[in-house]
N, C-alpha and C positions, 0 to 999 in steps of 0.2 A: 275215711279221712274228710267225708262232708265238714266237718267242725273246725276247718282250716279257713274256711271263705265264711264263717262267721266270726273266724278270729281277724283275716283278714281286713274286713270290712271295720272292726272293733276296734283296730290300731289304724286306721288309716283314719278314722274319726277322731281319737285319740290328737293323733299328730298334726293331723289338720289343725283343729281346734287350739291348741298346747300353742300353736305356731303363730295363728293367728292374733290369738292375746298375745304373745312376748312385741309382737309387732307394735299393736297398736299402743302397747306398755311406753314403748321404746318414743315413739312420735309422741304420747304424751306429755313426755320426761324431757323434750326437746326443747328449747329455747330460743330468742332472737339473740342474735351476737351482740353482746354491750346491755343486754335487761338488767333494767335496775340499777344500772350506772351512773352514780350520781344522784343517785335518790332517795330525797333526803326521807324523815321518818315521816311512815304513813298516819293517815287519818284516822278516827277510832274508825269511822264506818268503810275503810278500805279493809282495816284490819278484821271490819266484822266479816265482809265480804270473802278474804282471804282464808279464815279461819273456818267461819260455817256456812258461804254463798248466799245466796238472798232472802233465803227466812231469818238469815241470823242480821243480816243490816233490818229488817223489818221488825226486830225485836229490838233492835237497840233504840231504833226512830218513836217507838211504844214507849219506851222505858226515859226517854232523855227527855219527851214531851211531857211524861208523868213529872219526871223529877222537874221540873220547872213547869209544876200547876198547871199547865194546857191541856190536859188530857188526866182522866181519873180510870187508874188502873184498879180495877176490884176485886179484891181475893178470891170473888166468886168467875171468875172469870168474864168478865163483863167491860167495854173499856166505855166513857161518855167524854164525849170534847165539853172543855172549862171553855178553851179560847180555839172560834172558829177563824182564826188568820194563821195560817202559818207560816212560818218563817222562810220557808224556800219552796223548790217544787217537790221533797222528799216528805217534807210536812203537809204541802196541802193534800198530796196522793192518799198522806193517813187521814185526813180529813175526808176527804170524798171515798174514803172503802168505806167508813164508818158510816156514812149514808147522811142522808138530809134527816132524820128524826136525832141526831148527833148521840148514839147510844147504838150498841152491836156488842154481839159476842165475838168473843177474840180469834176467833179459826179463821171463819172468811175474811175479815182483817188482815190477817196474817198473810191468809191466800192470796190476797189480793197483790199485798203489797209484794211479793216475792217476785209477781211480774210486772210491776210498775213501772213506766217510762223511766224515770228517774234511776232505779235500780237499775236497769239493765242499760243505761248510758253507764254508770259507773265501772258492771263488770265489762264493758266495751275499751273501756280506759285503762281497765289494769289487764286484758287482756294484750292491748296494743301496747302498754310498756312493758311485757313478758312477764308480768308478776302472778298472775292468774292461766290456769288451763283453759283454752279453748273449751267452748259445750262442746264442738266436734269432737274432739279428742276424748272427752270424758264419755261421751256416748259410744263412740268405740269400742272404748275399755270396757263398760257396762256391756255393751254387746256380745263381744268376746267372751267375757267372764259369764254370759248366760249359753253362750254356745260350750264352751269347756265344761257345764254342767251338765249341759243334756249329754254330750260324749259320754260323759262318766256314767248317764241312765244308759247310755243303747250300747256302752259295754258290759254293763249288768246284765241285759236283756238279750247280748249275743252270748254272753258267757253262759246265761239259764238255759238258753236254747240250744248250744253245743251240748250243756251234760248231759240235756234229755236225748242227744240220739247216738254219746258214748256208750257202747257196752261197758260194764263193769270192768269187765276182764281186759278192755283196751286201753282202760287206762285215764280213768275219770280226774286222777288227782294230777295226773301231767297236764291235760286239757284245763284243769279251774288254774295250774302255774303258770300257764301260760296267760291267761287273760288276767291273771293279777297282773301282769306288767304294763298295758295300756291303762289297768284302772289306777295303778300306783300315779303314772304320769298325770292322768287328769285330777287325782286329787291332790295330789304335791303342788300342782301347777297354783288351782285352787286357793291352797294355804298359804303357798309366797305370795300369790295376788290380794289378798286379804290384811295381809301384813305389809307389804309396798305398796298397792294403792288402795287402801281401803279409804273413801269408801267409794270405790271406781269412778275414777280415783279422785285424788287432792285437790281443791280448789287452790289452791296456790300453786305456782310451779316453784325450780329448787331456788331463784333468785325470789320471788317470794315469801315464801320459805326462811329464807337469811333475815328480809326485814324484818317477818313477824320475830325472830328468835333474838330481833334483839329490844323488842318490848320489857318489860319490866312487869311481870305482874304480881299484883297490888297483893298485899298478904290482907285473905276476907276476914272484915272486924265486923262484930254483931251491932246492929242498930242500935243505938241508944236514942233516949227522949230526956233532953234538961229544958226542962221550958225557960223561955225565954234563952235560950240559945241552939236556936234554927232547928227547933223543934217542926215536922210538917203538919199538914191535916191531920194526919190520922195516926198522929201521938210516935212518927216514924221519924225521932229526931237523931244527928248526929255528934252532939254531945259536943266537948271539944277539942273532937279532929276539925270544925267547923263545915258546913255545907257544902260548900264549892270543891273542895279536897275531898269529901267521903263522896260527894256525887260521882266525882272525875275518876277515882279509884272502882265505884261500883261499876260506873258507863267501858271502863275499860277491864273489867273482869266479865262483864254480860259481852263485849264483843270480842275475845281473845277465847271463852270456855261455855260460853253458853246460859242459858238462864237457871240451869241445875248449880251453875256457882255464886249464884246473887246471894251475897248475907242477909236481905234483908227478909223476913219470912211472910210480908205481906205481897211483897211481890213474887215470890217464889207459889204463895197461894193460887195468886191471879193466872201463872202460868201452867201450875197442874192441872188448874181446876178443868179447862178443856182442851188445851196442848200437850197434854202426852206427856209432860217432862219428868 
């Protein structure tokens, strides 16, 4: 009956773990009494922030400078400042990642700006009107959800290790039933955590949440080019829906879903080309 103190040891890992994440689920999911009360619709780059945290405001601040000629975004993944003034402190940040020779490739750009002063005053702000999760919290959850994993390896590796010192004849398939049932728990656990907080977990919290849901997103129209009306550099015109309207539809489809939903296909080059998208 050795194979009881490795099933033991299998489920108390199990539970532990299983217990730990529902916890730190539970504080994440928590809120200030009155978040978002009274508050009116966010800003694109709160909603970027809310949506996909601070690479995705750093891809909007990329893309709002491009559309308004300050910065040349390049299919090949390459960004070059037009105009080195920028307009606040979230513009000059993208100005100084991009370096003194005003040309860089887009990753460290990116990287940069994700921890930029200016960024993280912002998630500071929607943090303290409850709209956004605390990093504490969300680092929690990531913790959690890697301990609920290992659980689930050192119940595989007590379950291998009990069959190898069942005798046949005592009964090996009662022994693997029984530690299916710690493994059940840590993968079930697992898969609700993957689906409620994925991606450990939410940059918004649920009053969060409510603002973005009541955004409107823009149905994506494929770029057109009619010269002479608001055609850009590089033949990326928008026909007439008119400029300022396809811009404000694009700026608010790159910060609500990311730059996999940009219609335009030159910028969608610039961001494959070394961002992963």
């Amino acid at each position: 009956m050795l194979w009881l103190l490795f099933l033991l040891v299998a489920c108390a890992a199990a539970v532990a773990s299983c217990a730990r994440l529902c916890v730190a689920a539970v504080a994440a999911a928590q809120e200030p009494e009155g978040a978002g009360a009274g508050r009116g619709a966010l800003s694109l780059y709160e909603a970027a922030f809310l949506s996909g945290g601070p690479q995705r405001v750093g891809d909007l601040a990329l893309v709002t400078m491009d559309r308004q000629r300050r910065l040349l975004l390049a299919h090949t993944g390459w960004v070059t400042v037009v105009d080195p003034d920028g307009q606040d402190e979230l513009e000059r940040s993208v100005i100084t990642a991009i370096g003194p020779h005003g040309q860089s490739p887009v990753p460290p750009v990116r990287a940069a700006l994700a921890g930029a002063a200016p960024v993280r005053a912002l998630a500071d702000r929607l943090v303290a009107a409850g709209l956004a999760v605390p990093a504490a919290a969300r680092t929690n959850v990531a913790a959690a959800v890697r301990q609920v994993r290992a659980a689930a390896g050192l119940v595989l590796l007590m379950g291998a290790a009990a069959l190898l010192i069942v005798e046949p004849e005592a009964g090996r398939g009662r022994a693997a039933a029984w530690f299916a049932l710690p493994l059940l728990l840590t993968l079930g656990c697992l898969a609700i955590a993957r689906v409620e907080a994925y991606p450990y977990t939410r940059w918004a919290s649920p009053a969060g949440q409510k603002l973005l849901g009541r955004i409107e997103t823009p149905r994506p129209r494929p770029a057109r080019f009619a010269p002479g009306r608001g055609g850009d550099r590089r033949g990326r015109g928008v026909g007439a829906y008119g400029r300022e309207g396809a811009d404000a539809e694009l700026l608010t489809l790159l910060a609500l879903h990311g730059a996999s939903a940009l219609p335009d296909p030159a910028l969608r080059s610039a961001f494959k080309a070394h961002w992963g998208h």
